[in-house]
C-alpha positions, 0 to 999 in steps of 0.5 A: 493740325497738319493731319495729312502730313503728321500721318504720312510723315510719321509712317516714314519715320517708322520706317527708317528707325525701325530699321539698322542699315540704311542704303543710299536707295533707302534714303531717295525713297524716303525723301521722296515719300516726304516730298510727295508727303509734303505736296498732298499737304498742299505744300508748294511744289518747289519748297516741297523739292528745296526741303527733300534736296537741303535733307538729302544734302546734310545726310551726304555732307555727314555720312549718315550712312556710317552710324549706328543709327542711321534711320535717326539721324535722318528723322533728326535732320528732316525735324531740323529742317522742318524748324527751318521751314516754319520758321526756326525760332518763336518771334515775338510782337514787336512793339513801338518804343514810343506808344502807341504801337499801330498794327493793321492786320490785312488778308483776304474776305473770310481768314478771320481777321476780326476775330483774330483782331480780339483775340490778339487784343486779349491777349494784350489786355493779358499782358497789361497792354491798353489797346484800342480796336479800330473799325475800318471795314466799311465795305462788309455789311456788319462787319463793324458791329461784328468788332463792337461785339468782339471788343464787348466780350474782350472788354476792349474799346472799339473805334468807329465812325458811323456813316463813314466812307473812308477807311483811311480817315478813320483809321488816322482818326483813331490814332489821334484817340488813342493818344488822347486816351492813353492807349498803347496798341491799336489794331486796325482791322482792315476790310479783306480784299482780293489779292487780285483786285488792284483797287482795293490793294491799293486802298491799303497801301494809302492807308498804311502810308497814312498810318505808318504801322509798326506792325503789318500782319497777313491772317491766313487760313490754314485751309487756303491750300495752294494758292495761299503763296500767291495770296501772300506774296501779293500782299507782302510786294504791295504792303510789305508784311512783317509777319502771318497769323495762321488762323483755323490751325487746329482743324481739318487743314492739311497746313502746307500752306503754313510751310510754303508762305514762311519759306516764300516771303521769309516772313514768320508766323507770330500766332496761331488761331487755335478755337473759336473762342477768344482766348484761343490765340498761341505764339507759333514755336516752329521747334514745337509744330515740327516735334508735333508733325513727326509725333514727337509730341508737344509737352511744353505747350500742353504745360502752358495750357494747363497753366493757364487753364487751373487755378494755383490753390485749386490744383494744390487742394487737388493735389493734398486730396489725392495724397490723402485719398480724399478725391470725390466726384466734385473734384473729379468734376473740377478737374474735368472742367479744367480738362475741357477748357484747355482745348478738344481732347484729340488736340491734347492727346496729340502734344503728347509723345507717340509712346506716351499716348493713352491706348483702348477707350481714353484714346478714343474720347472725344468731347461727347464722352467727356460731356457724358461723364459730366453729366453721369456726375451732376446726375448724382446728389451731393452725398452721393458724389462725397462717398460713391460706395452709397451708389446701390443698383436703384440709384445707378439707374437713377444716374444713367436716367438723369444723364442720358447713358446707360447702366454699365456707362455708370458702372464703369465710371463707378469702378474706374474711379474706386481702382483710382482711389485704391491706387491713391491710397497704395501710393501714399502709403509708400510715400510717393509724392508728386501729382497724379491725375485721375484717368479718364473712364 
């Protein structure tokens, strides 16, 4: 996420903290690395100059230049100013005091509506929420059997009128089954359209007349680049949107689009697409992304997604075999597996502070090598696994045979976990309580 500008960013910051004076020059040259740092992002142009000149302002207006520590002061004012722009605080769903509460999500061919539509309606079902899926995407070829399948996965029902022509009639048919059935959310999710295709636009503005939504969601890929402003302005003048949720944020986008739409249309992004499954929908909290860009780290969030990802009674029955130096390779397993189901490894690596960050070999795992010592631990029998000091020469290679790796990939994995018990023992012998997570090889 935001790779680009995490990079370039981060270099500057270096910079001005590491040294003790700052001079006028020292500032403009900073700021304008950030504002060009912002533009290779692909944020738009003028928000990227509006961002260097409100920063530049607030240095003069405090005297920055006077303290101790300038070059900070300056960071704390660019993280500030970065809030601002994604947004400033965390905006929840609104809902509809009166259910059912109607969202029509809307964007262009390929942002992920669909998906994005089952994974906010898990996220309801999580909530306790009863939302009903509505298909209204007649013109994509599958495109209603594509929300069947993803109201099957997320065990959410799916409104659809076979044969049907009009998308307006069926989404006004759905709200009439959805207060017959008890449902209190319904999500349409609408065909996607060019933003320069009057025809289609005004298909949606009919059917948002028709269905009067509470909520109307722009989905955009965090990929569109430039022309994402145009495409969200567009949307915003003829339907009015309420909010964005960004989709494909944590991969390979440079982001700026992010920036530029919040700041053009004053709207804020409520969610953000974080994976392919559909579990992999999280609030947007502005304080958080910027924290992440100038790598500041992100624990909070990396709270939540072990929370979610372990089980209570799994992690305190972890917790007393570590303190008892009972820990085995099937718990090591365990947890390894909860590792893995709360995201990629480098988007984990990247929530934490710079200073926090595991250096050397952990830094550089990836999922491959998580996979790898998965399969070192499967390869091994159940005895084997419970007492490890039983794994002599023959059976080593028996391992890496089975696993698909190499001796020394088993004798590293071997010896790392033995150093991992000793040190659990020393440390319960001083009494020391709390957590302790065994490292990754």
């Amino acid at each position: 996420m935001f790779e680009t500008l995490q990079g370039k960013l981060q270099q500057i910051v270096s910079r001005l903290t590491g040294r003790g004076v700052l001079s006028d020059a020292d500032v403009d040259a900073a700021l304008r690395d950030v504002r060009l740092a912002l533009l290779e992002a692909d944020v738009n142009v003028k928000v990227a100059k509006a961002f260097a000149d409100r920063v530049r302002d607030a240095a003069v207006g405090q005297q920055l230049l006077t303290h101790l520590a300038p070059g900070q002061q300056v960071v704390k004012l660019v993280h500030q100013e970065l809030v601002r722009l994604l947004g400033g605080t965390v905006r929840a769903l609104r809902l509809a005091d009166q259910p059912p509460t109607v969202i029509l999500l809307v964007g262009l061919h390929g942002a992920g509506k669909t998906t994005t539509a089952g994974k906010l309606a898990m996220r309801l079902v999580k909530g306790g929420r009863r939302p009903l899926l509505v298909a209204t995407d007649l013109r994509r070829p599958a495109a209603v059997a594509q929300l069947a399948a993803v109201g099957q996965q997320t065990g959410v029902p799916v409104f659809s009128r076979p044969g049907a022509t009009d998308p307006v009639a069926v989404a006004t048919a759905a709200l009439a089954e959805a207060k017959r059935h008890g449902h209190d959310v319904v999500i349409i999710d609408s065909a996607g359209r060019q933003h320069i295709d009057d025809e289609l636009m005004a298909e949606l503005v009919t059917m948002r007349d028709a269905t009067a939504p509470h909520q109307v969601l722009l989905v955009v890929d965090a990929m569109t680049g430039q022309d994402a402003v145009n495409i969200a302005q567009r949307f915003h003048d003829l339907v009015g949107i309420d909010g964005l949720i960004v989709t494909k944020l944590d991969g390979d986008a440079r982001g700026g689009a992010v920036l530029s739409i919040v700041e053009v249309t004053g709207r804020p992004v409520l969610f953000a697409g974080v994976g392919e499954t559909l579990d992999g929908l999280e609030p947007f909290h502005p304080d958080r992304i910027a924290s992440r860009i100038l790598g500041m780290g992100d624990v909070l969030t990396l709270i939540e997604r072990a929370q979610d990802a372990m089980d209570a009674q799994t992690a305190a029955d972890l917790e007393r075999k570590l303190r008892r130096a009972e820990f085995t390779f099937d718990d090591f397993r365990v947890q390894l597996r909860q590792v893995r189901s709360m995201g990629p490894l480098d988007s984990l690596l990247e929530m934490l502070p710079g200073a926090m960050r595991p250096k050397g070999a952990v830094a550089g795992m990836d999922e491959r090598a998580l996979r790898r010592v998965e399969a070192m631990i499967d390869s091994m029998t159940p005895e084997e696994r419970t007492h490890p000091h039983l794994i002599d020469g023959s059976r080593r290679r028996r391992i890496a045979r089975g696993s698909g790796t190499t001796i020394q990939e088993v004798n590293r994995l071997l010896r790392q976990f033995d150093d991992a018990r000793t040190l659990m023992k020393q440390m319960s012998g001083l009494g020391k309580k709390g957590k302790l997570q065994f490292p990754l090889p």
